[in-house]
N, C-alpha and C positions, 0 to 999 in steps of 0.2 A: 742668306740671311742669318744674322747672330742668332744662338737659342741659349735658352736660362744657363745651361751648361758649359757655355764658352765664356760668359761674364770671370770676369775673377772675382774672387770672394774676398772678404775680408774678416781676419778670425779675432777675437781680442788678443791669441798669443803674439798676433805679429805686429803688435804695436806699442813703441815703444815713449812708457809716458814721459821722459822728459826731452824729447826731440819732435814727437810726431807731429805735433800739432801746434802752433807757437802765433802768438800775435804778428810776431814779424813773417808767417807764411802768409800773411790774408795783406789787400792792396787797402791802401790805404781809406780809412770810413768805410770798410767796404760794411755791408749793411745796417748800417747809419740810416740809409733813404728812407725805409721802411715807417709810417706812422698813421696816427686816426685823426681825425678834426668832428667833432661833435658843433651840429649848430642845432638850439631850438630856444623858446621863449619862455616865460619868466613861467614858476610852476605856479601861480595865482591865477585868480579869476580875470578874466579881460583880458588874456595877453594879447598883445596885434603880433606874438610872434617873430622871427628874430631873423633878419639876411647877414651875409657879407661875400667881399669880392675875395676865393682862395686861390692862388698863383703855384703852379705846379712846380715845386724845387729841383734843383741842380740834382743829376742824379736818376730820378722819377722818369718810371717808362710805364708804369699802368697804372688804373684807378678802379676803383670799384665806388659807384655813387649808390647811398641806397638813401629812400626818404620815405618819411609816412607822414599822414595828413591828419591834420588836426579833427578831435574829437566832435561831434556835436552839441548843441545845444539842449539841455534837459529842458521838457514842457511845464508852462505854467499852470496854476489851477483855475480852470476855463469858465467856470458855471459856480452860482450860488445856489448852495443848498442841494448840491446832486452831489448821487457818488459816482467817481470819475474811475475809469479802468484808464490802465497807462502802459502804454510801449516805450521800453528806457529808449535813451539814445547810441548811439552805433559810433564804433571805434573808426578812425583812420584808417585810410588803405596802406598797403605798401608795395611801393615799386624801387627796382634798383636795376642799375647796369652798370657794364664793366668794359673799359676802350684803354685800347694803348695811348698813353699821353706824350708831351714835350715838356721840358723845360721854361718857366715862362707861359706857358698857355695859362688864362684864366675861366673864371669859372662863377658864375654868381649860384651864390647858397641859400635856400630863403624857406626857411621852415612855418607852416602856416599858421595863426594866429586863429582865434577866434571870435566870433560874434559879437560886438562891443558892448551890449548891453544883458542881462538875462532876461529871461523869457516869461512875459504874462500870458502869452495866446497859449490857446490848446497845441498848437505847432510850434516847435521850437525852431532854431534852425540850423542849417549844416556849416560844419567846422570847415576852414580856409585851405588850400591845397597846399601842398609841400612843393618846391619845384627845383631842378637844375637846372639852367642853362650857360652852355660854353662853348669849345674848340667840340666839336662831333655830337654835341649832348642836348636833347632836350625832351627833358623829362619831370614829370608832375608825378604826385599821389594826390587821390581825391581826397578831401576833409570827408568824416564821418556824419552819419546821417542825423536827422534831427530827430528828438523824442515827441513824443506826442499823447494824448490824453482824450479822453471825449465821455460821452454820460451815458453810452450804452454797454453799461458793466452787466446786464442778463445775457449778451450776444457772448456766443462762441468767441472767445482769440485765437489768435493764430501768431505764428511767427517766420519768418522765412529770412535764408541763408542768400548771402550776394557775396561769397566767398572766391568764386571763380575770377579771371581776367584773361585773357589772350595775352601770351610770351609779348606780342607787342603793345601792349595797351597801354596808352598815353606814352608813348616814347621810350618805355622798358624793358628790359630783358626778360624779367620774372619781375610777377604783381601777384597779389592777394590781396581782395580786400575780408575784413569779418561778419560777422553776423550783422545784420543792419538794425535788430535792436528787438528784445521780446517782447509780444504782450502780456501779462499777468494774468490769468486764466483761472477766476475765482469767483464763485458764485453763492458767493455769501452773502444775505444781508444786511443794509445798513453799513456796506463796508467796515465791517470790523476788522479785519486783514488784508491788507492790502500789499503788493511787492510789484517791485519790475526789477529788471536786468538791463543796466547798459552794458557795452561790450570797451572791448580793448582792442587795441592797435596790433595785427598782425606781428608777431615775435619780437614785440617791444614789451608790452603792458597786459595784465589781466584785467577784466571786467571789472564793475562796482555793482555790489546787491543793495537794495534799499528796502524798506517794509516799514510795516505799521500794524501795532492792533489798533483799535480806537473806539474807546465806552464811553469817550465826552465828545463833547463841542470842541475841535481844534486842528489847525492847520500847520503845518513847516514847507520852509523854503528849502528844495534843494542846495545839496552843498557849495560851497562856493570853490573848491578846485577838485582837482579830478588829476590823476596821476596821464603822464607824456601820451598824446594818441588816442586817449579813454573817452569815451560819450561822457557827457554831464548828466547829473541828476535832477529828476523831477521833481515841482511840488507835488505834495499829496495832498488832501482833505477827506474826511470824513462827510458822511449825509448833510449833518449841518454845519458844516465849514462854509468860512466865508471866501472871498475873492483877491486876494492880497498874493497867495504864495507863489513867488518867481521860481522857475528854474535854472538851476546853475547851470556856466558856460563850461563846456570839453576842456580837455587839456590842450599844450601846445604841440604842434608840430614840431616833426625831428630831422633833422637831415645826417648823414654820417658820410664820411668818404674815407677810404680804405686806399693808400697807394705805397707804391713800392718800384 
């Protein structure tokens, strides 16, 4: 067996720069093959998210598919006249894998879209999956979870992590998904302050923080976009807020592929 020792080295002094290295010693396009394809959907509210069919070039012997799923739906404001505690909404998961390709093999790319409408109910709802499928591939990321709201702001919150996934889950090599979304843990009255946390898409996107003091009568609608993979924002209301405020829809789903 070879050991580190027997390799030949290579020093700067033995190289000589106007011969060693030259366009004309490499074959022709040679890496050329190498490039990215981004699919996802429009960065507004409502997107239904974006597919196409990608055909593997002349050239191309591996891929790397990764995709994350579209954000959740931030909750609406539920109840008149109550102060509402609120668990934002939860980022896209992410899954990716990586196969020897051909020539000519295709591939459908379909980045998930979200909820077509925003959310009046105390539940909002979960963002659209991300998905591959091709020549050896089929593989999803789940859309993120929905936010949600209710009238028992004296109860303890809590929050809990759905970060884990099995190497194989939904059809993937490596998955994460993120936090699935905090509750705001404030026992103030009259909801004078109020905050939650949606989350972000696995090594795409960061979270969105939201808050409220509140000395009057008055309501807002969560935002109406949210950055690639991001949970949507809630409405909030104060005590005597009224019934109107929607919550805004997640962002879109992403698909990327990596091949060479």
């Amino acid at each position: 067996m070879a050991t580190y020792s027997s390799y030949k080295r290579i020093i700067s002094d033995n190289l000589d720069a106007n011969t060693a290295i030259t366009d004309a010693k490499f074959e022709a396009n040679a890496g050329k093959n190498y490039g990215v394809q981004w699919v996802y959907g429009s960065p507004g509210a409502l997107t239904s998210g974006c597919c196409c069919l990608w055909t593997v070039p002349t050239g191309v012997k591996r891929a790397t598919f990764e995709a994350w799923g579209a954000g959740g739906n931030g909750s609406g404001a539920c109840s008149c006249n109550r102060c509402h505690r609120y668990k934002g909404a939860g980022g896209g998961a992410y899954n990716s894998i990586t196969v020897n390709v051909q020539p000519g093999w295709t591939y459908t790319l379909c980045a998930g879209g979200v909820f077509p409408c925003c959310s009046l109910e105390c539940n909002g709802c979960e963002g659209c999956s991300s998905y591959v499928n091709g020549c050896g591939v089929a593989m999803c990321a789940p859309g993120g979870y929905r936010g949600f709201a209710d009238t028992g702001w004296p109860d303890a919150a809590y929050s809990c992590f759905e970060c884990c996934m099995a190497p194989v889950s939904f059809g993937g090599n490596f998955g994460m998904r993120n936090h699935s979304g905090a509750w705001n843990g404030n026992w103030l009255c009259h909801c004078f302050h109020k905050q939650f946390c949606a989350t972000g898409a696995p090594f795409l996107s960061g979270g969105g923080h939201m808050q409220g003091n509140t000395y009057g009568c008055w309501i807002r609608c969560g935002c109406w976009t949210a950055p690639y993979g991001t949970g949507g924002a809630n409405a909030m209301t104060n005590y005597c807020g009224t019934c109107c405020g929607q919550g805004g829809t997640g962002g879109s789903g992403v698909v990327k592929v990596t091949f060479n």
